[in-house]
ROKEGU-974828 format. One record per residue (C-alpha): residue number from 0; x negated, y negated, z. Coordinates in pm, whole numbers, plus 50000, padded with zeros to 5 digits. Example, Ala and Ser with C-alpha at 12.3 -4.5 7.8 and 13.67 -1.06 7.14 Angstrom:
2
@vexmi = 0 | east = 48770 | north = 50450 | up = 50780 $
@vexmi = 1 | east = 48633 | north = 50106 | up = 50714 $
! end
This chain:
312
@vexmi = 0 | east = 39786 | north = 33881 | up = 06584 $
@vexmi = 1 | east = 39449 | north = 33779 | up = 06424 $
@vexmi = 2 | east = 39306 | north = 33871 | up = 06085 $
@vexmi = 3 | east = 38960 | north = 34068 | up = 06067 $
@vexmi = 4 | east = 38729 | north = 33778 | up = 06083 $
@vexmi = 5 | east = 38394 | north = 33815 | up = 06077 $
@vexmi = 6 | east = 38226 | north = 33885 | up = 06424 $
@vexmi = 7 | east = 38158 | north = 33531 | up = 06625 $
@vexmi = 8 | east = 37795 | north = 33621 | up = 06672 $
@vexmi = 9 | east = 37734 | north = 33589 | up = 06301 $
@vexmi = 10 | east = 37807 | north = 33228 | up = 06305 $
@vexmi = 11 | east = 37607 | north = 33196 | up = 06577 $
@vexmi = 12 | east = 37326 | north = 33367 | up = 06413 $
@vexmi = 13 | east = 37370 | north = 33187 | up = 06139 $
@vexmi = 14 | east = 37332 | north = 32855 | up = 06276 $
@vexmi = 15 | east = 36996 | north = 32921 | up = 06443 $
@vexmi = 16 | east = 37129 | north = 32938 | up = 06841 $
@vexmi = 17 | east = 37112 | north = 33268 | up = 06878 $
@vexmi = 18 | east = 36764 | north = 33304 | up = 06877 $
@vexmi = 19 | east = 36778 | north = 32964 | up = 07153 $
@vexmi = 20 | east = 36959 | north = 33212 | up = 07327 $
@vexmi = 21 | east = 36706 | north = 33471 | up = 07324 $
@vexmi = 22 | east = 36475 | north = 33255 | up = 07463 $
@vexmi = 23 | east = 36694 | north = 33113 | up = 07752 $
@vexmi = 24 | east = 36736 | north = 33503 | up = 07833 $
@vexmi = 25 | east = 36393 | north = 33644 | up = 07831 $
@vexmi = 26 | east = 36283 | north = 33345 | up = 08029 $
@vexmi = 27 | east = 36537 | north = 33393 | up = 08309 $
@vexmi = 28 | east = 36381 | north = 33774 | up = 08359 $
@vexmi = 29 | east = 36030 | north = 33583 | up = 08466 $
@vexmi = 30 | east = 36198 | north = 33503 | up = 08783 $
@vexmi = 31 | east = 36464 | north = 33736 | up = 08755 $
@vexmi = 32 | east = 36844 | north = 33523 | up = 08790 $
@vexmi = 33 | east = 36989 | north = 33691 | up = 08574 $
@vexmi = 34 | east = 37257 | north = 33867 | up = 08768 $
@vexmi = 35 | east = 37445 | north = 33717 | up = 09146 $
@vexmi = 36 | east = 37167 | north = 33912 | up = 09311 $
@vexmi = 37 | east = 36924 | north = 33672 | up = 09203 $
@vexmi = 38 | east = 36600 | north = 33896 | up = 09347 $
@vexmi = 39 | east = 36342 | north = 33678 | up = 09215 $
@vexmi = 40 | east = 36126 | north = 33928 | up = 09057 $
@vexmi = 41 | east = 35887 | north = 33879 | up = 08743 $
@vexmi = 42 | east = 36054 | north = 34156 | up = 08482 $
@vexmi = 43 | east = 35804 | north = 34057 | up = 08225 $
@vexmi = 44 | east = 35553 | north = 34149 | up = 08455 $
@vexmi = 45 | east = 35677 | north = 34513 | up = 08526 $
@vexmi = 46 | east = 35828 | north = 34417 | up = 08863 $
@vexmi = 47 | east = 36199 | north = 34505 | up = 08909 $
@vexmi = 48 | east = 36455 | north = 34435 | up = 09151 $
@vexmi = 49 | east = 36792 | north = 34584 | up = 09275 $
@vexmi = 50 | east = 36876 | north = 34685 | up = 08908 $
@vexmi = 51 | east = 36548 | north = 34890 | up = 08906 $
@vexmi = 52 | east = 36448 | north = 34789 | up = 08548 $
@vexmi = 53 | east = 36213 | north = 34602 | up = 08374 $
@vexmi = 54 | east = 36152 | north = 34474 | up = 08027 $
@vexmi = 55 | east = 36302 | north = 34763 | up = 07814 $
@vexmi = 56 | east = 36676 | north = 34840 | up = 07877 $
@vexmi = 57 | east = 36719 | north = 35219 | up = 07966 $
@vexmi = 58 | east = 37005 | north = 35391 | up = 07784 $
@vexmi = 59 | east = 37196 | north = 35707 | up = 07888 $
@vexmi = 60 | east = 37354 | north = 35778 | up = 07518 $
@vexmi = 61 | east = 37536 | north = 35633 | up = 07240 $
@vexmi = 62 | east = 37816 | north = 35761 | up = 07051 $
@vexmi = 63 | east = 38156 | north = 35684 | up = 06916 $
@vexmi = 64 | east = 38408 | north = 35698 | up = 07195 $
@vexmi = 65 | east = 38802 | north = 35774 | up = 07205 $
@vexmi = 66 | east = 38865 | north = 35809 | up = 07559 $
@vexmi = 67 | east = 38877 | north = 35370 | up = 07613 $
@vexmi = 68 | east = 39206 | north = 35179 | up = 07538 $
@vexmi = 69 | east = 39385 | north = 35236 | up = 07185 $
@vexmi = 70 | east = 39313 | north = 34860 | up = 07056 $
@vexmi = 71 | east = 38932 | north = 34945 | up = 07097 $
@vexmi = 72 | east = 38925 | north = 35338 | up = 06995 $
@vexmi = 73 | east = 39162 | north = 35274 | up = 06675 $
@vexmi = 74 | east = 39085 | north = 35582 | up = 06429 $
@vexmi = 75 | east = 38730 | north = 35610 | up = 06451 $
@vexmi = 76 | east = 38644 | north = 35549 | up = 06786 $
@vexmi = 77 | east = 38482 | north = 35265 | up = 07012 $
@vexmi = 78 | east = 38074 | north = 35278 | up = 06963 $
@vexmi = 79 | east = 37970 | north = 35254 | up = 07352 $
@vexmi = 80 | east = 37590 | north = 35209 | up = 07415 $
@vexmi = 81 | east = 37579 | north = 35338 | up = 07783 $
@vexmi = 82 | east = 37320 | north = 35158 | up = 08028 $
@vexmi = 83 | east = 37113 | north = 35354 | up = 08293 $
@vexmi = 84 | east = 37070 | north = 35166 | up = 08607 $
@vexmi = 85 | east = 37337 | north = 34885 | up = 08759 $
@vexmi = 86 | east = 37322 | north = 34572 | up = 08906 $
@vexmi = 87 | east = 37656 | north = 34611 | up = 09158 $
@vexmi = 88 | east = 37565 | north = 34991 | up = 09243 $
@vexmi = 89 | east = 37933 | north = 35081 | up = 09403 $
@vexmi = 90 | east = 37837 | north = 35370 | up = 09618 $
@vexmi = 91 | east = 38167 | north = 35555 | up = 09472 $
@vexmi = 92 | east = 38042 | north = 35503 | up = 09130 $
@vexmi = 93 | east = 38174 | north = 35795 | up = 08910 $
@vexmi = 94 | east = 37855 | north = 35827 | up = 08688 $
@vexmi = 95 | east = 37628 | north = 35779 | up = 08993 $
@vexmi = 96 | east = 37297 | north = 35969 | up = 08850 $
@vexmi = 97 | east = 37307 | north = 35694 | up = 08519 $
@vexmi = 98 | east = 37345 | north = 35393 | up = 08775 $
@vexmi = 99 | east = 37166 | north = 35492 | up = 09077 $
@vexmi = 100 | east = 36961 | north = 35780 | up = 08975 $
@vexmi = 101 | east = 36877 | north = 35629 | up = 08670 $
@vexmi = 102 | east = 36909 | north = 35901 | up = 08410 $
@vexmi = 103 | east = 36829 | north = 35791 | up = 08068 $
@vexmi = 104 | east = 36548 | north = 35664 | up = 07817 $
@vexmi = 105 | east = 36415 | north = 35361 | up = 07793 $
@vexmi = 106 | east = 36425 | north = 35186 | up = 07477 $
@vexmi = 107 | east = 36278 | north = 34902 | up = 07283 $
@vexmi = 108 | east = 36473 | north = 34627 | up = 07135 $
@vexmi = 109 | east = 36443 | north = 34767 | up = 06754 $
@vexmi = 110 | east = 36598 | north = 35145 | up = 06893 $
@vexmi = 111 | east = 36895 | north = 34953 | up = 07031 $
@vexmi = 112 | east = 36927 | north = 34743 | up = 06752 $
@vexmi = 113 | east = 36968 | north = 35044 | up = 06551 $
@vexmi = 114 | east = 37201 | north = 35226 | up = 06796 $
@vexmi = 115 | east = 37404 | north = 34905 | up = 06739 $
@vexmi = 116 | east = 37408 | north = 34987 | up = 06338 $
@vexmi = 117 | east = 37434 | north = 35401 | up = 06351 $
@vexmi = 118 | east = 37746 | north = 35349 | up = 06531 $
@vexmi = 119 | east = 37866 | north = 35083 | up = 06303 $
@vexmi = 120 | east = 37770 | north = 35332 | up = 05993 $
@vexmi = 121 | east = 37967 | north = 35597 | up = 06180 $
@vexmi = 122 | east = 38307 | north = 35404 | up = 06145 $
@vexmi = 123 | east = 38304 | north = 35279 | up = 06485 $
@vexmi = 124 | east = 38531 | north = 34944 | up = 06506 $
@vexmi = 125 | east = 38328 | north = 34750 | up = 06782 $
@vexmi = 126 | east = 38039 | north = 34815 | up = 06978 $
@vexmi = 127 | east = 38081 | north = 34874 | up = 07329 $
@vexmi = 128 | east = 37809 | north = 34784 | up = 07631 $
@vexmi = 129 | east = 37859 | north = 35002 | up = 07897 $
@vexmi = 130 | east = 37712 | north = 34825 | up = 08249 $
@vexmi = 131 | east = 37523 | north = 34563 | up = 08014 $
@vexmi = 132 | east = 37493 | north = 34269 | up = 08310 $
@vexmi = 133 | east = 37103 | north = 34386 | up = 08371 $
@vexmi = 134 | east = 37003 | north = 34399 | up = 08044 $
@vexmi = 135 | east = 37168 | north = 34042 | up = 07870 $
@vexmi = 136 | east = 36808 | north = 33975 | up = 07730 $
@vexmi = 137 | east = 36746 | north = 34313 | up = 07541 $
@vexmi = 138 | east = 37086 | north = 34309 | up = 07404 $
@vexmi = 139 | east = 37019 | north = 33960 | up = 07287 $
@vexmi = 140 | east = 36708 | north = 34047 | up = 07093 $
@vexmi = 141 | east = 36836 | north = 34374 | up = 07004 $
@vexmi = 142 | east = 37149 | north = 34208 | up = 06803 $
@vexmi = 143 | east = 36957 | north = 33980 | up = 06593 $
@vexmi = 144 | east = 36763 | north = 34300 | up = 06502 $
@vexmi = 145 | east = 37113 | north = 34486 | up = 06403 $
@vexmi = 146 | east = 37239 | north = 34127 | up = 06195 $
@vexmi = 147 | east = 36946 | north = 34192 | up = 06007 $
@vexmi = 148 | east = 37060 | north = 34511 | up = 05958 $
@vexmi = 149 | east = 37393 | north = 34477 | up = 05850 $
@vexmi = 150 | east = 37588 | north = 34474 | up = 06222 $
@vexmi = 151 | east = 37926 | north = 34308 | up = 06190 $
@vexmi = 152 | east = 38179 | north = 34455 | up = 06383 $
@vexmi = 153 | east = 38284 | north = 34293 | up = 06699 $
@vexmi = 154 | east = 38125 | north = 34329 | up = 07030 $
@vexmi = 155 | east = 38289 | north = 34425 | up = 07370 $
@vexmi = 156 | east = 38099 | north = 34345 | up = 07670 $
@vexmi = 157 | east = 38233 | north = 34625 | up = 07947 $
@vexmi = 158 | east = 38103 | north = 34511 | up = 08296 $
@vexmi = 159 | east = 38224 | north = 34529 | up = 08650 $
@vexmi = 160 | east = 38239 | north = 34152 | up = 08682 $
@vexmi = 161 | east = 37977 | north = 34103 | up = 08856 $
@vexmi = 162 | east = 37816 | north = 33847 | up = 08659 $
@vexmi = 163 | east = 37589 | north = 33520 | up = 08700 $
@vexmi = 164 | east = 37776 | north = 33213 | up = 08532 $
@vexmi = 165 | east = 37479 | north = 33085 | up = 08324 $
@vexmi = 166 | east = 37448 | north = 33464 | up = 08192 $
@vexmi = 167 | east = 37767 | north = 33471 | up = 08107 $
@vexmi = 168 | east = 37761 | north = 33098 | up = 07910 $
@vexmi = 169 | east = 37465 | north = 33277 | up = 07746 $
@vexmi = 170 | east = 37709 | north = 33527 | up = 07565 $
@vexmi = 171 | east = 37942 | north = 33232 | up = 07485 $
@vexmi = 172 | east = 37936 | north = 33296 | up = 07097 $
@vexmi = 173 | east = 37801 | north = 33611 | up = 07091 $
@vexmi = 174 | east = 38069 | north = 33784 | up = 07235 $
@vexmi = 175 | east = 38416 | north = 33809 | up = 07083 $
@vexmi = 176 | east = 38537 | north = 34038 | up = 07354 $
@vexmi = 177 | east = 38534 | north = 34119 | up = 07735 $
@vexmi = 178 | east = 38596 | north = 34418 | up = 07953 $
@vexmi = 179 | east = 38516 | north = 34314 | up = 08335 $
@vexmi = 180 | east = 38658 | north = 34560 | up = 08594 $
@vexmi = 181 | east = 38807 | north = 34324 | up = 08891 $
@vexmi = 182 | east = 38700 | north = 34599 | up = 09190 $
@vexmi = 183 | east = 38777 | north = 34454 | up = 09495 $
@vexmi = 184 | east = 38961 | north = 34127 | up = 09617 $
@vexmi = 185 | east = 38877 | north = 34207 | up = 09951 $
@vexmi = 186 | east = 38486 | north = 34079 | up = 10035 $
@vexmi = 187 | east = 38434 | north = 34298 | up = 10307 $
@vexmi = 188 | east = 38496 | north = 34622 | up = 10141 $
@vexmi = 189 | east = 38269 | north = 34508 | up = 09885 $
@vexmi = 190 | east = 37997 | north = 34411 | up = 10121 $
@vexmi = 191 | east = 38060 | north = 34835 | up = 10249 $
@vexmi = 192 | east = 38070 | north = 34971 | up = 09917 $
@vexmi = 193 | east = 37844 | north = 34769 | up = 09690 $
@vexmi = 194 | east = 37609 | north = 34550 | up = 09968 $
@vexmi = 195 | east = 37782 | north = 34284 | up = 09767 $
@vexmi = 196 | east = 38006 | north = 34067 | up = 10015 $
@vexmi = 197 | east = 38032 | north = 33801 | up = 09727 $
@vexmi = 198 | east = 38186 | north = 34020 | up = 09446 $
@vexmi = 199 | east = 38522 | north = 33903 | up = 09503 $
@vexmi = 200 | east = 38442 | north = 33512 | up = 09437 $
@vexmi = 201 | east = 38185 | north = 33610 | up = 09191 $
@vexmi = 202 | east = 38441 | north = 33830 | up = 09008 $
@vexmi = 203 | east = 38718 | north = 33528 | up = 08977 $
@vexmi = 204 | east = 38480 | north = 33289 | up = 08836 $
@vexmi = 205 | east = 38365 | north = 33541 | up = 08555 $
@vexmi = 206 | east = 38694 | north = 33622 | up = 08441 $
@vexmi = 207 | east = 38797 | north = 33262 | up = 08435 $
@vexmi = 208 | east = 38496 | north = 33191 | up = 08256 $
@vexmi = 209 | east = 38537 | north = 33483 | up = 07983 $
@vexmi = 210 | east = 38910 | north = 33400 | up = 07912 $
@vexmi = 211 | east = 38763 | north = 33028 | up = 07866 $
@vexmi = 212 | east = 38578 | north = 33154 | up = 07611 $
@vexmi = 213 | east = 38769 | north = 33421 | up = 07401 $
@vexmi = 214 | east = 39128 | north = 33382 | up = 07584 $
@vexmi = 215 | east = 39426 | north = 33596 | up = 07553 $
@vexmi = 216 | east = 39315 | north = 33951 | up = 07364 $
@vexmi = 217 | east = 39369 | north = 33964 | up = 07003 $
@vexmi = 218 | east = 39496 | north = 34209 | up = 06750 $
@vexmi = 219 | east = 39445 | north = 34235 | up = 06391 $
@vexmi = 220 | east = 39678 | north = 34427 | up = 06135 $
@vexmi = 221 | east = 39602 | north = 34761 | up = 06233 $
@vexmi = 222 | east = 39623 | north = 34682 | up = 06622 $
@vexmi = 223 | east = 39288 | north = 34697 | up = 06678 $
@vexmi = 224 | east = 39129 | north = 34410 | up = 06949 $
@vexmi = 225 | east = 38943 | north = 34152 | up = 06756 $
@vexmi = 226 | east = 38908 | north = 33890 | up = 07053 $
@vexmi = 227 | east = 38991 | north = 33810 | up = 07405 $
@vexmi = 228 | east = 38986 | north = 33988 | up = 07762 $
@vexmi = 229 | east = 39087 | north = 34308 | up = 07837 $
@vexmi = 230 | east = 39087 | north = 34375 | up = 08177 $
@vexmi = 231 | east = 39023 | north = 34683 | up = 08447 $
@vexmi = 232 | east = 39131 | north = 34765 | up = 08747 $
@vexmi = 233 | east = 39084 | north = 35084 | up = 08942 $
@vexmi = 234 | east = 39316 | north = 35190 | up = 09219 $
@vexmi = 235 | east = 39179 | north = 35283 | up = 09490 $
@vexmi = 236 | east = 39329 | north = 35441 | up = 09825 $
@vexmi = 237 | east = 39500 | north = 35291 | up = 10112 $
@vexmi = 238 | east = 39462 | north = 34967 | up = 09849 $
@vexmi = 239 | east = 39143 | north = 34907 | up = 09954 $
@vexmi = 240 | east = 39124 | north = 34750 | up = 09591 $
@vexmi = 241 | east = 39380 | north = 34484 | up = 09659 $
@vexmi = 242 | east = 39586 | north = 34522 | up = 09357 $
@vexmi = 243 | east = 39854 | north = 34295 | up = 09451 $
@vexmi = 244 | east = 39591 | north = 34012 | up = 09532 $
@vexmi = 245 | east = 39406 | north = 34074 | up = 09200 $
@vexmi = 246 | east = 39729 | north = 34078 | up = 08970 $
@vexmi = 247 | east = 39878 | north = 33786 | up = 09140 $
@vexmi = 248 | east = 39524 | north = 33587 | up = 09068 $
@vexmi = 249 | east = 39519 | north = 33709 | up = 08747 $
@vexmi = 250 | east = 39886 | north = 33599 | up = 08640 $
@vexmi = 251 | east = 39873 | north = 33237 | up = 08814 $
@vexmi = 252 | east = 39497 | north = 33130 | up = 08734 $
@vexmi = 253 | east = 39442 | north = 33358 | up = 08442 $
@vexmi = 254 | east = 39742 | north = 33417 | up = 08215 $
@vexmi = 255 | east = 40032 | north = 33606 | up = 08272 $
@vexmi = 256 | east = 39938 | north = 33749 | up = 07926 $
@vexmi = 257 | east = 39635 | north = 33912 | up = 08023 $
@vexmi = 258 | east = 39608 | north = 34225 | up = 07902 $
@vexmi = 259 | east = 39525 | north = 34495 | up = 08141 $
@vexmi = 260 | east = 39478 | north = 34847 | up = 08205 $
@vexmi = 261 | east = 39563 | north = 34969 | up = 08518 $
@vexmi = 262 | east = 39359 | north = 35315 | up = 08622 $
@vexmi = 263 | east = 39425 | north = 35618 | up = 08803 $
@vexmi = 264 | east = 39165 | north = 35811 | up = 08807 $
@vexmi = 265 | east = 38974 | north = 35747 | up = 09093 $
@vexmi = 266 | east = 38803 | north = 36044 | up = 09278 $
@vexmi = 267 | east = 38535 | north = 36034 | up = 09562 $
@vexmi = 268 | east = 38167 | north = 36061 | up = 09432 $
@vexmi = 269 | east = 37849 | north = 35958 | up = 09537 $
@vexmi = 270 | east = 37839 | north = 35823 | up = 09860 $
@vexmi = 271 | east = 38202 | north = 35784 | up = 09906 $
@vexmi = 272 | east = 38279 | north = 35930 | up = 10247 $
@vexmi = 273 | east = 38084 | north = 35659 | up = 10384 $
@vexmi = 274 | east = 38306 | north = 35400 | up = 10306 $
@vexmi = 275 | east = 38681 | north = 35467 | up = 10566 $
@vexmi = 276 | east = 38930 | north = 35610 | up = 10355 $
@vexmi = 277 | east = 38770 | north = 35641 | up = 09997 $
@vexmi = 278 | east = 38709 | north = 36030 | up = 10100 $
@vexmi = 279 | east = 39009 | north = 36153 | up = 09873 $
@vexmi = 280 | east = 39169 | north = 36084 | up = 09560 $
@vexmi = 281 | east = 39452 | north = 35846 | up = 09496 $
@vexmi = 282 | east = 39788 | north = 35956 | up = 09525 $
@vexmi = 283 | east = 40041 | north = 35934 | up = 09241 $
@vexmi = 284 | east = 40278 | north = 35708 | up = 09456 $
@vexmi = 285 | east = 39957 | north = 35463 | up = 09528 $
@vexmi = 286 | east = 39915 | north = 35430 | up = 09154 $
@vexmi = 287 | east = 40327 | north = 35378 | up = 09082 $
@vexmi = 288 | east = 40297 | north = 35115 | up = 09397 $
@vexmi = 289 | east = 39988 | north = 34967 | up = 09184 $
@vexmi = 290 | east = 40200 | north = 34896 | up = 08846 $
@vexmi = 291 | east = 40493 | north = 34764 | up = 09047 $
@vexmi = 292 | east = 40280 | north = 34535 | up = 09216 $
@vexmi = 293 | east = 40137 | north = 34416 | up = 08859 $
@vexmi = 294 | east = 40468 | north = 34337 | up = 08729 $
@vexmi = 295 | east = 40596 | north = 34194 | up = 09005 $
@vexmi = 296 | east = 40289 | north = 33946 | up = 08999 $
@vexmi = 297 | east = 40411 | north = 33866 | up = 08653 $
@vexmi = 298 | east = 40143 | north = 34058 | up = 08454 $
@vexmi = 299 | east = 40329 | north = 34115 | up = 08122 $
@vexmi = 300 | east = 40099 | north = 34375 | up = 07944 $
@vexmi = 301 | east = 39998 | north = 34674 | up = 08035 $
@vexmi = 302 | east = 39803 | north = 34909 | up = 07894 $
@vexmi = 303 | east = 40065 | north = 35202 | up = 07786 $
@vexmi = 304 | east = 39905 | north = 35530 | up = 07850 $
@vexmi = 305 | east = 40043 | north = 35696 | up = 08163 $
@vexmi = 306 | east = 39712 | north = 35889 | up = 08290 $
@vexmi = 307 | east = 39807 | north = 36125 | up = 08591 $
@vexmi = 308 | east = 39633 | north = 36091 | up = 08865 $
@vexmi = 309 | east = 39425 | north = 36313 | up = 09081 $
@vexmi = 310 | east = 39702 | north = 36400 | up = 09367 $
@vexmi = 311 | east = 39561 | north = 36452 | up = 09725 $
! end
């Protein structure tokens, strides 16, 4: 339990590093290493690499959600921001046409800014980045824009873990809470799905690295998260996800405490069929196999909600 403290990022503010941080961010885009692909390009230029964008972030929409875990949605729902584009680009991915199509508008740092402070006005009890690894310098200079208008609630910073470690020590401070989905332990079905061979050692480091800097996650009064990690994990069939592998990680490097929400609802999109045996949904048996195998690993808290799965 933790009271309802002011958001981290206020201090930070405060004390003059965010806008340090700014700076570290927009000048990692001129080369662009700002993400474990590491293409090189000059964003400030109007070059782009495997994320496909430049200078402005590109958002899909914005608006108070209740379909993410009760500690975030509380009464008046979780305020995502969802990004256009990706940086992993998981050929599954269930919103392919936002992350590989990219559908959306782009947007300049004052519009996001004041995304950030609508959805605060709204009642929303955190704001939520949807797929934000790309786009760590707009949200940057887009938050000191929403300080200055009033922002306060805390932010959540949902990505599929695959994130560069000086990015990430970027956000220490700015973020009071993290949402990484750990995909794949296995590197070679990451190298089929996402062209990404390294996710799986990538992935461990950035979890270690966000529980180092907001640990355990956090309630306040009204059991609502305040701080810490709440992590993802999609089932997917035949365990090509490596549940087992991932939980067991998770409970002897981690914490045994970590919170996490194990999903069901994996479906085949995209280009799923041409990756062997993601052509179907997962079975309700796979996803009972998937909790046992968290709490046998000695992961203590699960999210509650039973969702049913998509039976093939």
């Amino acid at each position: 339990m933790i009271s309802s403290e002011p958001a981290v990022y206020i201090s930070t503010d405060s004390a003059g590093v965010l806008d340090r941080k700014i700076a570290s961010a927009r000048n990692m885009l001129t080369c662009c290493n700002l993400c474990p692909r590491k293409c090189g390009v000059d964003r400030t230029g109007g070059a782009v690499g495997v994320c496909g964008v430049g200078t402005k972030a590109f958002v899909y929409g914005f608006h108070p959600h209740f379909g993410e875990e009760d500690p975030l949605v509380g009464t008046n729902g979780s305020g995502t921001i969802f990004f256009s584009h990706c940086n992993l680009l998981c050929n599954f991915c269930q919103n392919y046409e936002i992350s590989h199509d990219g559908e959306g508008e782009a947007v300049s740092d004052e519009q996001l800014g004041m995304m950030m402070v609508a959805l605060q006005h709204q009642g929303c009890h955190n704001i939520n980045f949807v797929t934000p690894s790309h786009v760590v310098p707009q949200i940057l200079a887009a938050l000191k824009i929403a300080i200055a208008g009033g922002l306060s609630v805390p932010l959540v910073y949902n990505t599929s873990a695959y994130d560069q470690m000086a990015t990430l020590r970027l956000l220490d401070g700015v973020f009071d809470m993290y949402m990484p989905d750990f995909k794949f332990w296995d590197a070679d079905i990451a190298e089929k799905t996402c062209n990404a061979g390294d996710y799986p050692a990538v992935a461990r480091k950035a979890v270690l690295e966000m529980h180092r800097q907001v640990g355990e996650l956090k309630m306040d009064e009204n059991g609502l998260a305040r701080r810490g990690v709440l992590l993802r994990h999609l089932v997917l069939p035949d365990n090509l996800a490596g549940t087992r592998e991932i939980m067991r990680f998770l409970a002897q490097k981690v914490s045994t405490n970590t919170y996490v929400n194990i999903m069901p609802q994996y479906r085949p999109c995209g280009r799923a069929w041409e990756t062997t045996g993601m052509d179907r949904p997962i079975t309700a048996d796979e996803f009972d196999a998937a909790l046992a195998a968290a709490r046998e690993e000695g992961i203590t808290r699960l999210d509650r909600r039973r969702r049913t799965p998509i039976i093939w």
